[in-house]
C-alpha positions as CSV (number, residue, x, y, z in Angstrom):
1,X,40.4,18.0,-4.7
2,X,38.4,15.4,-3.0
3,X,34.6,15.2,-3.7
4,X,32.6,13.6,-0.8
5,X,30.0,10.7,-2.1
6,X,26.6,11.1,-1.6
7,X,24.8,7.9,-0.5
8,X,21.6,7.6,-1.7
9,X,18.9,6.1,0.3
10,X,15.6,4.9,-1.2
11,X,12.6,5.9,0.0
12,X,11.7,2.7,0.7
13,X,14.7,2.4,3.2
14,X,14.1,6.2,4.7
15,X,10.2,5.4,5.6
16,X,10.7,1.3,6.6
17,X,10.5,1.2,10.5
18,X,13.8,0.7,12.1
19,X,13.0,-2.7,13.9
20,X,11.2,-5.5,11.6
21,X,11.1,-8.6,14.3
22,X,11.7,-11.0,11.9
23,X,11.0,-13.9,13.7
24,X,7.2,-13.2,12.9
25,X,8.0,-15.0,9.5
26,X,9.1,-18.1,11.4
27,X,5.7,-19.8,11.5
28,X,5.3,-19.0,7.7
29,X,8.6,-20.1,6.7
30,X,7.9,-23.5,8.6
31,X,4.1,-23.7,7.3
32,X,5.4,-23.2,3.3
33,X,9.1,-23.7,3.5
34,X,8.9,-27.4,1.8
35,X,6.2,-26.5,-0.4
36,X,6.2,-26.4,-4.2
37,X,4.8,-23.1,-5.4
38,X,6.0,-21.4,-1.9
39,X,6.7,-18.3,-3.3
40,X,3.3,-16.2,-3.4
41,X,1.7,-17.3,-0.6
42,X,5.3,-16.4,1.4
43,X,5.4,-12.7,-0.1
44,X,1.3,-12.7,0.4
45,X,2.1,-13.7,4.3
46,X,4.9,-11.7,5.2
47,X,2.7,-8.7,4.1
48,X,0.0,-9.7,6.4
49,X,2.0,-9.3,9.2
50,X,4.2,-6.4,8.3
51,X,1.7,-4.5,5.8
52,X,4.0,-4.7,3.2
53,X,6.8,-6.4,2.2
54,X,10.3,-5.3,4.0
55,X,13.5,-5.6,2.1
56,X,14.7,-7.6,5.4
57,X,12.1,-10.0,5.1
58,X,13.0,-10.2,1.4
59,X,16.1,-11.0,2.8
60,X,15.0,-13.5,5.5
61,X,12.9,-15.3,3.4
62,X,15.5,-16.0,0.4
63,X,18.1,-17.3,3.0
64,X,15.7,-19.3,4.9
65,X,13.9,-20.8,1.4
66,X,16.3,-20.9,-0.8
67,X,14.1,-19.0,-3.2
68,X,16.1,-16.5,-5.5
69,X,16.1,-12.2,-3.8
70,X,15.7,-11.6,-7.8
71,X,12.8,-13.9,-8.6
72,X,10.6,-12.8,-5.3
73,X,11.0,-9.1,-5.9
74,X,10.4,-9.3,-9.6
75,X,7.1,-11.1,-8.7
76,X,6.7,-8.4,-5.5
77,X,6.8,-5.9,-7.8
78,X,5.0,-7.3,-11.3
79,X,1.5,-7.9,-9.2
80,X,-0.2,-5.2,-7.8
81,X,-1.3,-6.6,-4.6
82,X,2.1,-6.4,-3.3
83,X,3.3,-3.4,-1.4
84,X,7.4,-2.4,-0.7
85,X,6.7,0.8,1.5
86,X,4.6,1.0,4.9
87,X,0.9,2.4,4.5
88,X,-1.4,4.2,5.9
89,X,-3.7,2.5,8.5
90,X,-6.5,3.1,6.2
91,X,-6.1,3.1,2.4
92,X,-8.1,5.2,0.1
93,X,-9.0,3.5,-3.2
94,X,-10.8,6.0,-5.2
95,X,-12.4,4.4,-8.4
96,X,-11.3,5.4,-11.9
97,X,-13.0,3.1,-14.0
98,X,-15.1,4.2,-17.0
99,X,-18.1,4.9,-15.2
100,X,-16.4,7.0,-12.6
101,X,-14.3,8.4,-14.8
102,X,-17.2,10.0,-17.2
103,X,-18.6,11.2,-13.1
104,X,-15.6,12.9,-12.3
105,X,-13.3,10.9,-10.3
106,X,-10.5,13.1,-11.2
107,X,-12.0,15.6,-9.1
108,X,-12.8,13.2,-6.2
109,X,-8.7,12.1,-6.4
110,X,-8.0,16.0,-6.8
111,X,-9.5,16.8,-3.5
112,X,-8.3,14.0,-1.5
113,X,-4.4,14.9,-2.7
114,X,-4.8,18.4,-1.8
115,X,-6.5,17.7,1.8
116,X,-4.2,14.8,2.6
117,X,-1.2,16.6,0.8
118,X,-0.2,13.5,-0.6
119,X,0.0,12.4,-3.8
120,X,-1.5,9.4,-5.8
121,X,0.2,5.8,-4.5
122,X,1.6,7.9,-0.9
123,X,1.3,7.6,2.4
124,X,1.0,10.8,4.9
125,X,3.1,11.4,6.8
126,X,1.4,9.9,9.9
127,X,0.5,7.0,8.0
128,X,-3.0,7.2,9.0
129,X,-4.3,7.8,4.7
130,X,-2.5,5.9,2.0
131,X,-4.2,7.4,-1.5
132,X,-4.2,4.8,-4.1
133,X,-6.4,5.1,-7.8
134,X,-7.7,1.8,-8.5
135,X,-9.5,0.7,-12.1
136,X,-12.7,-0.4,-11.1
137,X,-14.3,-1.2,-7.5
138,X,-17.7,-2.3,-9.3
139,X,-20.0,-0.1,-7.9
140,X,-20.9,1.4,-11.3
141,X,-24.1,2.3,-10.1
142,X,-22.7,4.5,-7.1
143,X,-20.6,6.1,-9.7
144,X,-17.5,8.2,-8.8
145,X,-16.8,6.2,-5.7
146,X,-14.4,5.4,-2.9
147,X,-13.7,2.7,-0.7
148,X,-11.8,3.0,2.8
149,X,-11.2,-0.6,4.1
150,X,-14.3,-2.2,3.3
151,X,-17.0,1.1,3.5
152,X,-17.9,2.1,0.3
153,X,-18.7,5.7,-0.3
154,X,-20.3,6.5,-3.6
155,X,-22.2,9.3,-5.7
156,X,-19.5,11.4,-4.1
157,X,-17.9,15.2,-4.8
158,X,-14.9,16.5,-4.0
159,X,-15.7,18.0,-0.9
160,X,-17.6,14.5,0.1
161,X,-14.5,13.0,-0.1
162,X,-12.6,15.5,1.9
163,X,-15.5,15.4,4.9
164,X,-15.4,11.8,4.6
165,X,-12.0,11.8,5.7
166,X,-12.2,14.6,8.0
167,X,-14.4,12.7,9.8
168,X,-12.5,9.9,10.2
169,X,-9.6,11.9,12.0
170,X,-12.1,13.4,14.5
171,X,-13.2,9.6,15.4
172,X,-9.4,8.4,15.8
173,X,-8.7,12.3,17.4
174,X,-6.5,12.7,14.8
């Protein structure tokens, strides 16, 4: 009896958009190509233009560089700044530093998942709300906070943080 193989696809692969114009990266290859220390500032442009970091321009970049596929996604994926899936068009960092943390954050991250019905580090389906928990935004004072983009929302509840949002959708007619 013959048993069919399954081929796995990541999740990276199933959410990447089907068409990456990879000749975006051209003006970054030529700017850093030559360059010693290329690498980081290459991975840190090619997710300015994309959002994150597609495995084609992973690709584009180690052929056109001659840096190592291995070396850039182990340094992709050691520092945080770097993302491998799309996100959302506006990412949620809710704060769970110590300060937060003693005010509750949990609840403020709690709400958020349920309302969005995403989890921590995801991206909705519509890619309008990434939810991401940071460790500290330093706004200790305004203690459990948020940021979306660059407003900060602090001395928030639960259901602040869900109305927050909320609102948001009703300005974009989401």
């Amino acid at each position: 009896m013959r048993i069919a193989r399954i081929h796995n696809t990541s999740e990276a692969e199933s959410t990447a958009p089907a068409n990456v114009d990879l000749t975006l990266l051209d003006p970054l290859i030529a700017k850093y190509k030559s360059q010693k220390g290329n690498m980081i500032p290459l991975l840190q442009g090619a997710q300015s233009i994309f959002g994150y970091i597609p495995r084609e321009a992973f690709e584009k970049l180690a052929t056109e560089t001659s840096l190592k596929l291995s070396d850039m996604y182990g340094v992709a994926t050691f520092y945080a700044q770097f993302r491998l899936k799309p996100v959302g068009k506006h990412i949620i960092k809710v704060c769970h530093g110590t300060a937060c943390h003693v005010q509750n954050a949990n609840a403020i991250t709690d709400a958020l998942k349920e309302a969005l019905g995403i989890n921590d580090g995801e991206t909705t389906e519509d890619r309008v709300f990434t939810l991401e928990s940071v460790a500290c935004l330093g706004c200790c004072s305004l203690a459990p906070v948020m940021m979306i983009g660059d407003e900060t929302y602090g001395k928030l509840t639960g259901k602040a943080a869900v109305n927050i949002i909320k609102n948001i959708r009703l300005a974009e007619g989401n």
